[in-house]
C-alpha angles and dihedrals in degrees: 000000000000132000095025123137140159127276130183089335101321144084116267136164120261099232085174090054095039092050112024116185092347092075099084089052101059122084100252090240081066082045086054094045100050087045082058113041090041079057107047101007109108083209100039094154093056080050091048095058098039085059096047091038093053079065092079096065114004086244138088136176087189119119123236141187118234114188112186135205093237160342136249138194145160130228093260097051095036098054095061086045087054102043082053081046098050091048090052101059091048085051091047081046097047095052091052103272135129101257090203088067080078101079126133108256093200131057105271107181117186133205131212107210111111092069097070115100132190107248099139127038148157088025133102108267101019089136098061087046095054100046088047079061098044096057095037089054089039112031089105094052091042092045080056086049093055095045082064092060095052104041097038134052132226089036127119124166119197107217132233112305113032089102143250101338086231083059101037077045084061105048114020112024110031112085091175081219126034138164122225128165088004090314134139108192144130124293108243143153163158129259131195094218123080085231093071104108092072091095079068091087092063084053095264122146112228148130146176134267141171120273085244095056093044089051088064091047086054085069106042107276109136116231090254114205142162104262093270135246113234125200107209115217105207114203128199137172116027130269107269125241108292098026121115138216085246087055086059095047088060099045096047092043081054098054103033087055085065090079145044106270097161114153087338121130125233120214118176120218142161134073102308096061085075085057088069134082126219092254087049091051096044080053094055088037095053090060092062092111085050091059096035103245135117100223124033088179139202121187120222118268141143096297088056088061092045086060091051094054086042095064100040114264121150124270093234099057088042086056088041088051093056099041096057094044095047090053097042099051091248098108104099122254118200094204098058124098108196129201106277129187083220136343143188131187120236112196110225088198090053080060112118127178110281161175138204122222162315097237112356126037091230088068103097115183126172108260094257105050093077087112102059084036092068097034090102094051101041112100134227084260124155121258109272117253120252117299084003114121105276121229104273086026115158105238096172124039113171147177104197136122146076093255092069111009098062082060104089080193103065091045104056090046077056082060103045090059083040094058089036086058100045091051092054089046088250112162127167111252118263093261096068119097100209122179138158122211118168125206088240145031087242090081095064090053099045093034084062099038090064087044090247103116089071090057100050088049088053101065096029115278094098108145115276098183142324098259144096090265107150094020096068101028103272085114096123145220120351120246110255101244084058095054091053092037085060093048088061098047103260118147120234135185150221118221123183153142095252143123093240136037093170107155110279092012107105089035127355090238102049123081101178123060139160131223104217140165115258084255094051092052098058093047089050084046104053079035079062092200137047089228092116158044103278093197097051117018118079117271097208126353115305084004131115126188084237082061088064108025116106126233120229091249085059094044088056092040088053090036099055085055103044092046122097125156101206086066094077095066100034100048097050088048092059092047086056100051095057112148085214089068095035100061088047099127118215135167120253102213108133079228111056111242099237119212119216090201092055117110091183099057120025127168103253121226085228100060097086152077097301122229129231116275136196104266089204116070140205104187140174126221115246091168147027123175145184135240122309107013105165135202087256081067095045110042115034138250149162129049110354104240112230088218094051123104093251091040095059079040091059098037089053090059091053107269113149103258089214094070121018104164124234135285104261087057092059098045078120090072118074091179091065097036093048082051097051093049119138092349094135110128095224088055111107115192097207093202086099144347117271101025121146130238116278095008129089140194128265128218085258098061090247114139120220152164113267094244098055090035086054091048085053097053098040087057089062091052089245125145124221127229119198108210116194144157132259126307092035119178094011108163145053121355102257103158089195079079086076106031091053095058088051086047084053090053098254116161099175139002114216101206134170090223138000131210107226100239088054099037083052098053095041079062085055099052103048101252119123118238110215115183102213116242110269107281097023115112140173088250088047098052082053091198116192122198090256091054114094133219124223117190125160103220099174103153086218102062085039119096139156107304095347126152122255122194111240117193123191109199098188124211094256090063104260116118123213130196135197124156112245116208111237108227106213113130102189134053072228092067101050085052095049089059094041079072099042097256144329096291094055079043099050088045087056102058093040097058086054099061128322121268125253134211110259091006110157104269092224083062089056103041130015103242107163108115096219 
């Protein structure tokens, strides 16, 4: 192997060696990814040029292999990969293998934090309410969790408690460099939530994927991309007095959805990087989805190391971490301007206080302008009675989320308005739904060292748990008042300290929703409406928000004495070691013992050897959608209704109808997903007027549900296409997004525009992305049920970015004929889909040897595009 050397006593590669004067010129995500393909690619000189190479033009169409550290993943996500895992291995069993040669080779960790829901808030012991719940309506999910950790290596789940994965990332797994095997090398991963790349802004290299792409890292296939292009962000200036690092997210997330990040990669570089502290970057970070990209980087420096020590890591590692990344090129340097594809500056200085709504988090608005934001969704309805939730009232308001909460920062500025309120007898009205939950277990210790959890109990945002919660739409129960509120037409409103406010998002019953800082939050929320200028208009009577907000001397002061750094690891410790999670009982068999009578974890139909199938297609449309249909649309989430078609489902098998869970808990049961598609109520299925959400109309006029419709049509031997607008499948990476269109029979979605998550996971499952021609749109095709759909999907005529012929023969006899570009990136991914998805294809390599750790990917999987 070239360009290795010894370091501190192990082997490294040389990157100056390797790359001579071209080093300071690459982005140091190219830096990263050089470090990484010279050391696990079995071709690392082909890699090499292709990176230098990409510095001619800021552009490649050349593949690479990207082998990360690590995997991770979250229960929500995990559960799904381990239900296709656990039928793998009976599949592998049934056809005369050994299950247990499926194994992950690499470290995958899993957090349990998307299961925790806000039942109880604003009491004392709310916590220990919520988390009760949260084991009684999960025990099962979490049992088959357990039985992973006893039946694969390499996999550790954290248990409920120890916080949001992107936070517990931060502070407790990522070690920036690491040694392994005799290596010295950077610390990088995978994650299985589209949130990923916030441990970007400690100088990790990391994205997310899909839980169907993960499942093939598990087992030795490299990531394989297209040597990226990287947009660099320059920043210059510094933020002014009273901004917040959240201020900056949005504004960045704002500027960068102006223009095309797919599957382009952000670094950020220039003098005002060294303005920012980690927690300020991993902010800005978190928001990468928001702004469509897969990176929103932050090289290592010496704020990277002052985390480190924060949170308790140990000096050594901390002088090992900048060694190595001081002798490697890969410290920052504010002065350096490295080759971009494209870049753009961003002024610190040019930052005001801000929000993002209210239905999408690019969005940005100044923070007073709620009121004109909403104009256009607020009723004619009449004035509320007295103590009654008033039109534009905040129902939710809601610190939450990994963006905010994993800033100490942030939330002790949440504390100080907190403590400013409570000693002017400031409370938020009864209406308000207020609630606090960190990323970790460490808040709780440093909010009540600086005396500020009491205050923040005081006036209603005590913690009601460590998890995603509102975020994700595990936010509860309406208040009452809202509910009626709601009933007479009265608008009312989310605001929280979250990544995402799509309608339905943050509650099923809420359209309207704010991105705020954890400050922020707490003043809307004692405001108790968004009708008015925050800044200026008075928050209770004889208040301003200027009386409680907390100037950046106060934060450090509060900061300095909230701040230990032997929290981190004990209170982490302490959330391991939870007897909840102990006296879980789950089974040991290296096969998992299905139960038919389970509605958690059922054996899925797509976990298997795939069949052949007809490369070319006549399909009919079951559905045609519009612009910016997200996962949150497609896959479903939130509170499972009793009167929807998965909720009588799950009542006929015996479920309590009282309490039937949400969504996210249930992602192990194919029959109830397959049943919740697409019954999002902002979902139109544009096949026909009239028709409701997650069902579709038949040649025959008749109106169903999908899944019937998709039984109907299965029994004819006739394949779906799903046709939709730009920006399909944004969001988060559910990759049941994807399973439940191939349970639906899709075999390919013709879109004006994916989102790369999504695009990725449709590959995995077998079904064909096609990026319609320029003008052509789902409203301007005008399909009707009775039109047909001819592609010609042979693997062997399909390649990165070719053109496939696509032939409408409509009802009426004319036929009509465009050229959809496929959008596979990878010779990986058209073989991928010559086997029918990742799973039949995972299932091929293992029958034929086990995989090994560290194992040379080409042994694995054939790469080369010829």
């Amino acid at each position: 192997m070239q360009h290795v050397t010894t370091y501190g006593g192990c082997r490294i590669i040389d990157l100056p060696a390797a790359a001579g004067a071209d080093l300071r010129r690459l982005p140091h995500i190219h830096r990263l990814l050089l470090e990484n393909l010279l050391r696990a690619s079995s071709d690392p000189e082909q890699g090499r040029q292709a990176i230098l190479n990409w510095l001619k033009t800021g552009s490649s169409t050349a593949e690479i292999p990207f082998q990360p550290g690590r995997v991770l993943m979250h229960d929500t996500t995990c559960g799904p990969a381990l239900v296709d895992i656990a039928a793998m291995r009976s599949a592998l069993a049934e056809a005369g293998h050994d299950p247990a040669l499926l194994n992950p080779v690499l470290p995958v960790d899993v957090s349990t934090d998307h299961s925790l829901a806000v039942d109880a808030y604003a009491s004392p012991g709310a916590m220990e309410r919520n988390i009760a719940n949260e084991y009684r309506r999960n025990g099962e999910r979490y049992r088959f969790m357990k039985w992973a950790t006893n039946a694969l290596s390499n996999f550790r789940v954290h248990p409920p408690g120890t916080g949001i994965m992107h936070t517990l990332n931060l502070e407790r797994l990522a070690s920036v460099v690491t040694t392994r095997d005799g290596w010295m090398m950077p610390d990088t991963l995978i994650g299985t939530d589209s949130h990923t790349p916030m441990i970007n802004g400690i100088g990790v290299l990391g994205w997310g994927v899909g839980g169907i792409e993960a499942e093939s890292v598990f087992f030795g296939m490299p990531v394989m991309l297209r040597v990226p292009e990287v947009v660099g962000v320059r920043l210059t200036g510094r933020l002014p007095e009273g901004v917040t690092a959240t201020d900056l997210a949005l504004t960045v997330t704002e500027r960068l959805r102006r223009i095309d990040l797919s599957d382009r990669f952000v670094e950020f570089f220039g003098p005002g990087v060294s303005t920012l502290s980690a927690g300020d970057r991993a902010v800005v970070a978190n928001m990468t989805p928001e702004f469509g990209a897969n990176t929103g980087f932050f090289p290592v420096d010496a704020a990277t190391i002052a985390y480190l020590r924060q949170t308790g890591r140990p000096a050594d590692h901390c002088a090992i971490v900048e060694g190595y990344c001081r002798r490697q090129g890969l410290w920052f340097d504010p002065t350096e301007t490295p080759v971009f594809t494209d870049s753009l500056t961003l002024d610190l200085s040019t930052v005001e206080v801000s929000l993002a709504g209210p239905r999408r988090p690019q969005d940005r608005i100044p923070a007073s302008a709620t009121a004109q934001a909403t104009a256009a969704l607020r009723g004619a309805a009449q004035p509320a009675p007295e103590g009654q939730s008033p039109d534009g009232a905040v129902a939710i308001a809601a610190i939450t989320s990994c963006t905010n909460t994993s800033d100490p920062r942030l939330l002790v500025a949440a504390g100080l308005v907190a403590r400013k309120a409570r000693a002017l007898g400031l409370r938020p009205p009864g209406h308000v739904k207020t609630s606090l939950a960190p990323g970790s277990p460490t808040a709780e210790r440093y909010l009540r060292r600086a005396g500020l959890l009491e205050d923040l109990e005081a006036i209603g945002f005590g913690i009601v748990g460590y998890g995603c919660t509102t975020c994700i739409g595990n936010s509860g129960r309406l208040p009452d008042t809202a509910i009626q509120a709601q009933a007479e037409g009265r608008l009312q409103v989310a605001v929280l300290s979250g990544n995402r406010n799509f309608p339905g998002r943050v509650h099923p019953q809420l359209d309207a929703g704010f991105l705020a800082s954890p400050p922020l939050v707490v003043a809307f929320a004692l405001a108790g409406d968004v009708e008015r200028d925050i800044l200026r208009d008075p928050i209770a009577p004889g208040v301003h928000l200027s009386d409680i907000w907390p100037t950046g001397a106060e934060i450090d002061a509060a900061l300095a004495q909230a701040i230990d750094s032997a929290d981190y690891q004990a209170a982490y410790d302490g959330a391991e070691a939870s007897a909840m999670w102990r006296d879980l009982d789950a089974p040991s068999t290296p096969l998992f013992p299905w139960d038919p009578a389970s509605t958690y974890i059922r054996r899925p139909p797509f976990a298997g050897f795939a069949g052949p199938r007809d490369p070319r297609i006549s399909a009919a449309p079951i559905l045609v959608l519009g612009d910016d249909i997200t996962t949150d649309h497609i896959s479903p989430a939130g509170a499972i209704p009793r009167d929807s078609d998965a909720g009588r489902h799950l009542v006929e098998q015996g479920d309590p109808v009282h309490d039937l869970n949400v969504y996210s808990s249930r992602r192990g049961n194919w029959q109830a997903m397959l049943r919740g598609l697409f019954t999002n109520r902002a979902v139109r299925n544009l096949l026909a007027p009239g028709i409701p959400p997650g069902s579709t109309i038949l040649p025959d006029g008749q109106i169903m549900p999908l899944w019937q419709a998709a039984d109907l049509y299965r029994a004819e031997g006739m394949p779906v296409v799903i046709v939709a607008g730009e920006r399909y499948g944004m969001g988060s990476s559910r990759d049941w997004a994807a399973k439940g269109a191939a349970l639906l029979g899709t075999r390919a979605v013709l879109a004006a525009g994916f989102e790369r998550i999504h695009r990725a996971n449709l590959i995995g499952m077998g079904i064909v992305p096609l990026r319609l021609p320029a003008g052509v749109t789902p409203q301007s095709l005008a399909l009707t049920a009775n039109d047909r759909i001819d592609i010609d999907l042979d693997p062997a005529l399909l390649s990165p970015r070719t053109q496939v012929r696509v032939t409408l023969r409509r009802a009426f006899g004319a036929v009509e004929v465009f050229e959809a570009q496929a959008a596979i990136e990878t010779q990986l991914e058209v073989e991928t889909l010559a086997m029918g998805g990742l799973m039949p294809l995972i299932l091929d390599r293992v029958t034929q040897g086990p995989f090994q750790a560290g194992k040379p990917q080409a042994a694995i999987l054939r790469t080369d595009p010829s």
